[in-house]
C-alpha positions in Angstrom: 8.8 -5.3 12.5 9.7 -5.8 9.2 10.7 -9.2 7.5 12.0 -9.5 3.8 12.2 -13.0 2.3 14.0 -13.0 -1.4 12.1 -15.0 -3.7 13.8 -17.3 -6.1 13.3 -14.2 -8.9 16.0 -12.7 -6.5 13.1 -10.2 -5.5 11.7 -9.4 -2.0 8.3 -9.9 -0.8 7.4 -7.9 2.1 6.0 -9.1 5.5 5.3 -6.4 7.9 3.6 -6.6 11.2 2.7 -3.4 13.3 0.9 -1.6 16.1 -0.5 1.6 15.7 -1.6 3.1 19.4 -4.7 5.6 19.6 -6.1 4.2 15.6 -9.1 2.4 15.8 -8.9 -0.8 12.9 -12.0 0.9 10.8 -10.6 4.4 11.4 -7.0 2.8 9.6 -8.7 0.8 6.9 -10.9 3.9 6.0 -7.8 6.5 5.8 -5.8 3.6 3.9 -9.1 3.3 1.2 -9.3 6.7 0.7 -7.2 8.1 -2.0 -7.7 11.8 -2.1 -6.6 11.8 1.2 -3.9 9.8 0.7 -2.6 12.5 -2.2 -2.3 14.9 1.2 -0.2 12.3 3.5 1.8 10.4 1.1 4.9 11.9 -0.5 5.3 9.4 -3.1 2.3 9.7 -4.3 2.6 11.2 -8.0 -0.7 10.7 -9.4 -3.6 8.7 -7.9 -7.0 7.7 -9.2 -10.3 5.7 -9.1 -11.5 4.9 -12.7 -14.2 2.5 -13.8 -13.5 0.1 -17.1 -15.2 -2.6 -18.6 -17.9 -2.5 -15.2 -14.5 -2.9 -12.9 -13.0 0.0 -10.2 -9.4 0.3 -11.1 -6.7 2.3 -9.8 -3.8 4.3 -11.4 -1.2 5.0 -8.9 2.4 7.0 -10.2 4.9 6.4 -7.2 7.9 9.0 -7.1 11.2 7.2 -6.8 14.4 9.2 -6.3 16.4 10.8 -8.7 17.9 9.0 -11.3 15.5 6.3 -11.5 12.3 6.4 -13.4 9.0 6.6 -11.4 6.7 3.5 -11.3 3.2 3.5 -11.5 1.1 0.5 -11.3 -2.6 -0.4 -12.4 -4.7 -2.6 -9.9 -7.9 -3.7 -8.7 -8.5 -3.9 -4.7 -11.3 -5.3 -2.7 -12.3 -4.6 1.0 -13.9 -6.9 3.8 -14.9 -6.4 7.3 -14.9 -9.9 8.7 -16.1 -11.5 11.8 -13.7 -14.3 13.0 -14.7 -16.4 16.2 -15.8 -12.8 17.6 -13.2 -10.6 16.4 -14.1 -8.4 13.7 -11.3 -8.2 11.0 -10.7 -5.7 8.3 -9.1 -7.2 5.1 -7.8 -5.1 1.6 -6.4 -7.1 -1.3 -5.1 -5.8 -4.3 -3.2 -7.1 -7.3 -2.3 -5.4 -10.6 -4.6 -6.1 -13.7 -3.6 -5.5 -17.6 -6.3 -2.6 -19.0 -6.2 -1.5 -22.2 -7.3 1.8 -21.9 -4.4 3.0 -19.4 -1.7 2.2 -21.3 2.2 2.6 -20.0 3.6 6.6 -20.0 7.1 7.1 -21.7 9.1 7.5 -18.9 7.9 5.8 -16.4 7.8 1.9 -15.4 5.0 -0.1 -15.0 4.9 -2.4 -12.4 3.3 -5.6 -13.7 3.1 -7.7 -10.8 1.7 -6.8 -7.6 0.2 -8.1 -5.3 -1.4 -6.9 -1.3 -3.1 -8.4 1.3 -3.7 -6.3 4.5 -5.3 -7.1 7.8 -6.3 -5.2 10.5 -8.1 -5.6 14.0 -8.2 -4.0 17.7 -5.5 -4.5 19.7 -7.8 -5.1 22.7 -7.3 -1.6 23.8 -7.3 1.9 21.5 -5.5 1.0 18.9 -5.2 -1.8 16.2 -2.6 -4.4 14.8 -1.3 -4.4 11.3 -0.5 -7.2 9.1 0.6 -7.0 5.8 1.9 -9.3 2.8 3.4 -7.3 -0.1 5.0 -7.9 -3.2 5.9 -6.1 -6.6 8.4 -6.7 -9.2 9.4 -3.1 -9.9 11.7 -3.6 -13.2 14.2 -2.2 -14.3 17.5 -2.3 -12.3 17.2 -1.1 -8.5 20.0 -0.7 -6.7 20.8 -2.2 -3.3 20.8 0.6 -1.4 17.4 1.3 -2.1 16.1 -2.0 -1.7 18.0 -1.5 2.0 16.2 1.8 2.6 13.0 0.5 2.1 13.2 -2.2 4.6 15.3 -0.1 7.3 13.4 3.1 7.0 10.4 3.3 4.0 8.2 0.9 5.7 8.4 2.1 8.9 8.3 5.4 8.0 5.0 4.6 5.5 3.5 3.2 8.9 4.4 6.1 11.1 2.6 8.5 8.5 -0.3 6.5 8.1 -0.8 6.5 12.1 -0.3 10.7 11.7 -2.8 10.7 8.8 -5.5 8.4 11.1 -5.1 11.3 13.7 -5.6 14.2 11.3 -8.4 12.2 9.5 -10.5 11.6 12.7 -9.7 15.1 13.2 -11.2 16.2 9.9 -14.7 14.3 9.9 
């Protein structure tokens, strides 16, 4: 399930809540931390990195976007949790971009500047687990309806069905 409100910028923030049968919550939050593996699952992915600055773990991620428009890449710290709430133990990863110097913008391509995540994850009470996620970016430049429509109708659904195939194949690999 997939719900988009419009902020008053006239962009979307997204609110997605899922169920993912035969994933385990830790098994999903480790495939979605680890980003070599992600390179092998995600198509979007361009280019994806850990690097460390100023004492800080930051990420460099280039997202392909279709032809014509320019890929985006974005720059952004994340932090994970495992929590116990009233009994249930909850997994928790928040990003947000940062500014650092020392990756500056490529010719080319856009920089998202704001962006922001907040993803939660627990059992389901049975094999699997339940998604929850909060996501917004402001990806410049002009983007044209019909991809704002895909996204919402078939990118995020699609992202969650891959992510279930990649928990399989990662469970499969360690």
């Amino acid at each position: 399930l997939l719900i988009l409100f419009p902020q008053q910028s006239g962009l979307y923030e997204y609110k997605i809540f899922g169920g993912l049968a035969d994933v385990p919550p830790k098994l999903c939050a480790d495939v979605y931390m680890d980003l070599d593996f992600r390179k092998e699952w995600d198509q979007y992915v361009k280019e994806l990195y850990e690097e460390t600055y100023d004492g800080e773990e930051v990420i460099y991620w280039e997202v392909k976007y279709p032809f014509p428009l320019s890929n985006r890449d974005y720059v952004y710290i994340r932090e994970r949790r495992e929590m116990d709430v009233d009994g249930r133990k909850i997994w928790v990863v928040l990003g947000k971009s940062v500014a650092v110097p020392q990756c500056p913008e490529k010719p080319g391509i856009i920089r998202v500047k704001s962006y922001k995540q907040s993803l939660v994850i627990e059992s389901d009470g049975k094999a699997g687990c339940k998604v929850y996620m909060y996501y917004f970016d402001n990806p410049g430049g002009n983007i044209p309806s019909w991809l704002v429509n895909w996204a919402a109708k078939s990118g995020v659904p699609a992202f969650l069905k891959d992510i279930q195939k990649a928990c399989l194949k990662y469970s499969k690999s360690t």
